[in-house]
C-alpha positions in Angstrom: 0.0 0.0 0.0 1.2 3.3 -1.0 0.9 6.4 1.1 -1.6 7.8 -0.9 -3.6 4.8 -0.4 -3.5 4.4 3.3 -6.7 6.1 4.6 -4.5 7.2 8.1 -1.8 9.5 5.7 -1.5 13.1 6.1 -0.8 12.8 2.1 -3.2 10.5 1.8 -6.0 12.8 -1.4 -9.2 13.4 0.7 -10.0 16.6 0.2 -11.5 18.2 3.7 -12.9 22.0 4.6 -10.8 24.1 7.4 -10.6 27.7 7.7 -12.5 28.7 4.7 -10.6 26.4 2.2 -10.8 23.2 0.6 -7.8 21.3 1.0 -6.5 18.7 -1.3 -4.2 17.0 2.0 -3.5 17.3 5.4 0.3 17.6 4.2 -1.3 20.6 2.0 -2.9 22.4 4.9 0.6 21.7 7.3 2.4 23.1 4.3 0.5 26.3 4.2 0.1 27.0 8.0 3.9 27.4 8.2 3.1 30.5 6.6 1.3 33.6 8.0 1.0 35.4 3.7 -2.7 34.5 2.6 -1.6 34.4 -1.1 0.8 31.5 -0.6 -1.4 29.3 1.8 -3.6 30.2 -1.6 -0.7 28.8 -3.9 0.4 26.3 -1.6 -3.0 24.6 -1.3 -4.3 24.3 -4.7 -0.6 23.6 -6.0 -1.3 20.3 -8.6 0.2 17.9 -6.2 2.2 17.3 -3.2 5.4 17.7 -4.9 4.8 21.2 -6.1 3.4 22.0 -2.6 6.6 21.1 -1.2 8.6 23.1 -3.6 6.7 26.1 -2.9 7.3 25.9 0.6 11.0 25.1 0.6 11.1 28.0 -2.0 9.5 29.9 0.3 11.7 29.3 3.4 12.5 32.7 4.6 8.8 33.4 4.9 7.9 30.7 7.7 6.8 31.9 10.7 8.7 32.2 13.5 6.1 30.4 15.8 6.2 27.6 13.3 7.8 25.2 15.8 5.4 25.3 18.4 2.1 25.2 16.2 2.8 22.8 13.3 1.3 19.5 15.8 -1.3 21.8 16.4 -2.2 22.0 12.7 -1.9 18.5 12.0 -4.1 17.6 14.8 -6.9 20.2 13.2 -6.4 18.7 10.2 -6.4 14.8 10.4 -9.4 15.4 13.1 -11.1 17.7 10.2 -10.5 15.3 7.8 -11.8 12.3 9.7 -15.2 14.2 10.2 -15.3 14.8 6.5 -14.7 11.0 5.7 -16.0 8.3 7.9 -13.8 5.9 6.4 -10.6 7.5 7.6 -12.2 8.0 11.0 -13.1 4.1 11.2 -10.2 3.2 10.2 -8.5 5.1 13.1 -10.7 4.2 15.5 -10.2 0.3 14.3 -6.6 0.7 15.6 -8.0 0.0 19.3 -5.5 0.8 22.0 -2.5 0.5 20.2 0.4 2.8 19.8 0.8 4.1 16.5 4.0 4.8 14.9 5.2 6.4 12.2 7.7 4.9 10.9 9.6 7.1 8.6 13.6 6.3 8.4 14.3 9.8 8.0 12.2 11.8 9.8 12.8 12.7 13.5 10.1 14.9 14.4 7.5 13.2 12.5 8.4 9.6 12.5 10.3 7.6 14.8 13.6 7.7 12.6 16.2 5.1 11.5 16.9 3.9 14.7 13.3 4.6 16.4 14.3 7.5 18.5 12.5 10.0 16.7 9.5 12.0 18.4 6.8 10.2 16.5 4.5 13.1 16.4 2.0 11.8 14.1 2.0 8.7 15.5 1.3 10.9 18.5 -1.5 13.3 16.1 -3.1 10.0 15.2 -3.7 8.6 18.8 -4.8 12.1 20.0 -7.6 12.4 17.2 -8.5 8.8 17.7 -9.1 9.4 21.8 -11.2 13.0 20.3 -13.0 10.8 18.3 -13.8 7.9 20.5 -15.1 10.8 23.3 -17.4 12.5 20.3 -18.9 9.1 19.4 -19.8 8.8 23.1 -21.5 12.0 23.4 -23.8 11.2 20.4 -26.8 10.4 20.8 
């Protein structure tokens, strides 16, 4: 299974609604947040794919915002969450994880993932487990 494919991705394509936008990926809307200028969240989320997203924001380096550090979890959480309320299938499929820990495990990531040698932070493996605990107390409340 590809990335794309796996419904828990933050590049995984299902398009979701936050803050007046439609966006194409949770990597999309964690791309654009890094940036306070309205016209490139603009560019960065309706770039043609994930690719050119990323350029633009590496391009656009200089520009991220100096709080960037301390909010980007916070925007990941909004948008997974977000994007699980806009596609029950994503949402089951979190909630199917049970009690498990969830890792990311991307080699080269240390923030993200849990690195080559599992030391990372695993912060969406971390995103992932808070959303799935959100969603577990929504589905309670419910009637």
């Amino acid at each position: 299974m590809t990335d794309e494919q796996n419904l828990l991705s933050a590049v995984s394509p299902r398009p979701f609604p936050l803050d007046d936008a439609e966006w194409p990926t949770a990597e999309h809307y964690v791309l654009a947040m890094q940036f306070e200028d309205p016209t490139l969240k603009a560019e960065i989320r309706s770039a043609l794919d994930l690719l050119q997203a990323r350029k633009l924001a590496k391009r656009h380096k200089r520009k991220i915002r100096p709080d960037r550090e301390s909010v980007r979890r916070v925007y990941m959480t909004r948008a997974i969450y977000t994007r699980c309320l806009s596609h029950p299938e994503s949402a089951r499929a979190l909630l199917e994880t049970g009690d498990k820990r969830i890792v990311e495990s991307s080699l080269y990531d240390y923030y993200w993932g849990c690195g080559r040698d599992g030391r990372g932070l695993n912060t969406y493996g971390e995103v992932l487990m808070d959303v799935r605990e959100k969603l577990r107390s929504a589905t309670a409340v419910s009637p």
